[in-house]
C-alpha positions as CSV (number, residue, x, y, z in Angstrom):
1,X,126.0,78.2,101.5
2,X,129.3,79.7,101.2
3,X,128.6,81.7,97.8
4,X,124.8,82.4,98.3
5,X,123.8,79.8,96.6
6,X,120.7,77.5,97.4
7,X,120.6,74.1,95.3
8,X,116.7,72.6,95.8
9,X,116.1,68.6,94.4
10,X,113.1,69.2,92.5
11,X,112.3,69.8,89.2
12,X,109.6,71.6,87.9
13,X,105.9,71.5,86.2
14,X,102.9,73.2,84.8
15,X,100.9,74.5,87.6
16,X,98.0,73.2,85.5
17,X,99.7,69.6,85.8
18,X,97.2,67.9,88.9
19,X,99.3,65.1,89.0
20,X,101.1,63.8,92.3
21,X,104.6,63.5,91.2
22,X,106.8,63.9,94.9
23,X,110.1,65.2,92.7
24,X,108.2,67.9,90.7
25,X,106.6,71.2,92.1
26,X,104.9,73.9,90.1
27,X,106.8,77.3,90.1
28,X,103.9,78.3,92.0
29,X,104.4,75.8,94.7
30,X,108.1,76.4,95.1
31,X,107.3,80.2,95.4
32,X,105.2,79.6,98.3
33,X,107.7,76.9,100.2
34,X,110.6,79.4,99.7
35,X,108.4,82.4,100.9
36,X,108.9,84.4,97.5
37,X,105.7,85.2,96.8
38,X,105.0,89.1,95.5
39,X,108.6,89.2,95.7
40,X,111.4,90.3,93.1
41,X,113.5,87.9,92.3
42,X,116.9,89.3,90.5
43,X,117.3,86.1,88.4
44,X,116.1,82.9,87.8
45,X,118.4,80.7,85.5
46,X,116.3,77.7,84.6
47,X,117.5,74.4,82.7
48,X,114.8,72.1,83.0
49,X,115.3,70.2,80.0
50,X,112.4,70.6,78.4
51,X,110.0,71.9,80.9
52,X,110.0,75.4,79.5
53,X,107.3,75.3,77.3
54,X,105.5,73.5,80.1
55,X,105.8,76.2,82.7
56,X,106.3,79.6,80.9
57,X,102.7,80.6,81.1
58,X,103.6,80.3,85.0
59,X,107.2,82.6,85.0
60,X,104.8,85.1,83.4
61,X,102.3,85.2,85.7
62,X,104.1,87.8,87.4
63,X,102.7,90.1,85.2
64,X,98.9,89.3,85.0
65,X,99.1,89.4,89.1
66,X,100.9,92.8,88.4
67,X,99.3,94.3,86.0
68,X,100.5,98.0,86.7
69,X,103.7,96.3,85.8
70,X,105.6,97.8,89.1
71,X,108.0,96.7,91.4
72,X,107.6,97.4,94.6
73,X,111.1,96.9,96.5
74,X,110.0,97.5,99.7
75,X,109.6,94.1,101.1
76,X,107.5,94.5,103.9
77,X,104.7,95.9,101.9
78,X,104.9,93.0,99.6
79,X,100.9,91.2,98.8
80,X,101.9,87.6,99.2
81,X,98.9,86.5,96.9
82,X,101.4,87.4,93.9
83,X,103.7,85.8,91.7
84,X,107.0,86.4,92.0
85,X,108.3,88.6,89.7
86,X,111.8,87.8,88.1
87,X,113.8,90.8,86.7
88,X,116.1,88.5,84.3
89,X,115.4,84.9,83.4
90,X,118.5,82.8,81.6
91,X,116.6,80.0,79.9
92,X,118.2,77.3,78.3
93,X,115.4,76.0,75.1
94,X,115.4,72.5,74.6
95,X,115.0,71.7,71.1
96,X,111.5,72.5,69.2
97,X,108.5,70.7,69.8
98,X,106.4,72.4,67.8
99,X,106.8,75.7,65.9
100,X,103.6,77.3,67.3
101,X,104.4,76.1,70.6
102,X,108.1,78.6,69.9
103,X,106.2,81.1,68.6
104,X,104.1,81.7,71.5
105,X,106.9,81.2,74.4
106,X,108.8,83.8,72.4
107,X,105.8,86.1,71.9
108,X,104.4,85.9,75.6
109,X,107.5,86.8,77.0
110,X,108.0,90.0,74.9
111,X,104.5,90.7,75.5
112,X,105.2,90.6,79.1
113,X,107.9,93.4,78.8
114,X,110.7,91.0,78.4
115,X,113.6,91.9,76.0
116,X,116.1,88.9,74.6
117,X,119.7,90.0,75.2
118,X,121.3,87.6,74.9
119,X,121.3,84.1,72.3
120,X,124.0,81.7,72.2
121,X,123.6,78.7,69.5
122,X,123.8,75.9,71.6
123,X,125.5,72.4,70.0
124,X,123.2,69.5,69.1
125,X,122.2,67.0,71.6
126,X,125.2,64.5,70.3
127,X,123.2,61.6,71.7
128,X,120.7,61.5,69.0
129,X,123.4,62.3,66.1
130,X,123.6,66.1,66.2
131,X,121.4,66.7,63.4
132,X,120.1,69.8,64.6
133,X,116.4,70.7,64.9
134,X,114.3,68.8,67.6
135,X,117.9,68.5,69.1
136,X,119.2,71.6,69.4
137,X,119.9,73.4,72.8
138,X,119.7,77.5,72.9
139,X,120.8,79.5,75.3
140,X,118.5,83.2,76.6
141,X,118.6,85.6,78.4
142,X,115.6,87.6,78.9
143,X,115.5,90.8,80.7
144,X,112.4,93.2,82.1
145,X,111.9,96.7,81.4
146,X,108.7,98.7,82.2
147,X,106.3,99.3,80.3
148,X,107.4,103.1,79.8
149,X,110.4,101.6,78.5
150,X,108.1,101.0,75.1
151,X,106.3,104.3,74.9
């Protein structure tokens, strides 16, 4: 496109989701159609509303393919067995399903090597009344430092 910008119709799921859905693919899936596999992705901004805490064992999995935690730019030595490995993720949180399910999206991605930097307060979804809580929409951004980074 014009700007560098690639628009794909499908939505995504849980790479543990076996189900034959035609408009859904697995981040896994989509990683393999668009040839990113072992590659580093700059950003992914990702509004899926709701599918986050569906798929965010599979944005991390990155790391457990990767477990030196390095990035390795060069892309013709790239092991296309991997995950892709995204530098910065903008996530936009759909309201809270359940608080343990918050507590471990927010945990496993700091565990990863993720840091939050930035949180905007989101307004209620005004279809439902605005009442807050199960409601609300958050806005993330998540970026990766190395492991030194932490030492």
């Amino acid at each position: 496109s014009e700007y560098n910008i690639i628009y794909h119709p499908w939505g995504f799921k849980s790479s543990a989701d076996t189900r034959v859905t035609p408009n859904l693919r697995s981040l896994h899936a989509t990683a393999k159609i668009l040839h990113h596999e072992g590659k580093t992705i700059d950003l992914l901004a990702l509004d899926c509303d709701g599918c986050e805490f569906d798929i965010f064992h599979d944005l991390l999995d990155s790391f457990r393919s990767n477990p030196t935690n390095t990035i390795n730019m060069d892309a013709d030595n790239v092991d296309n067995e991997l995950s892709p490995i995204f530098m910065q993720m903008l996530i936009q949180v759909h309201g809270v399903p359940d608080l343990d399910i918050i507590h471990r999206f927010f945990q496993s991605i700091q565990d990863e090597g993720y840091v939050t930097f930035h949180k905007s307060m989101g307004a209620a979804d005004s279809e439902n009344g605005g009442s807050g809580g199960k409601n609300d929409i958050h806005d993330y951004g998540f970026l990766r430092l190395t492991k030194d980074f932490f030492s």
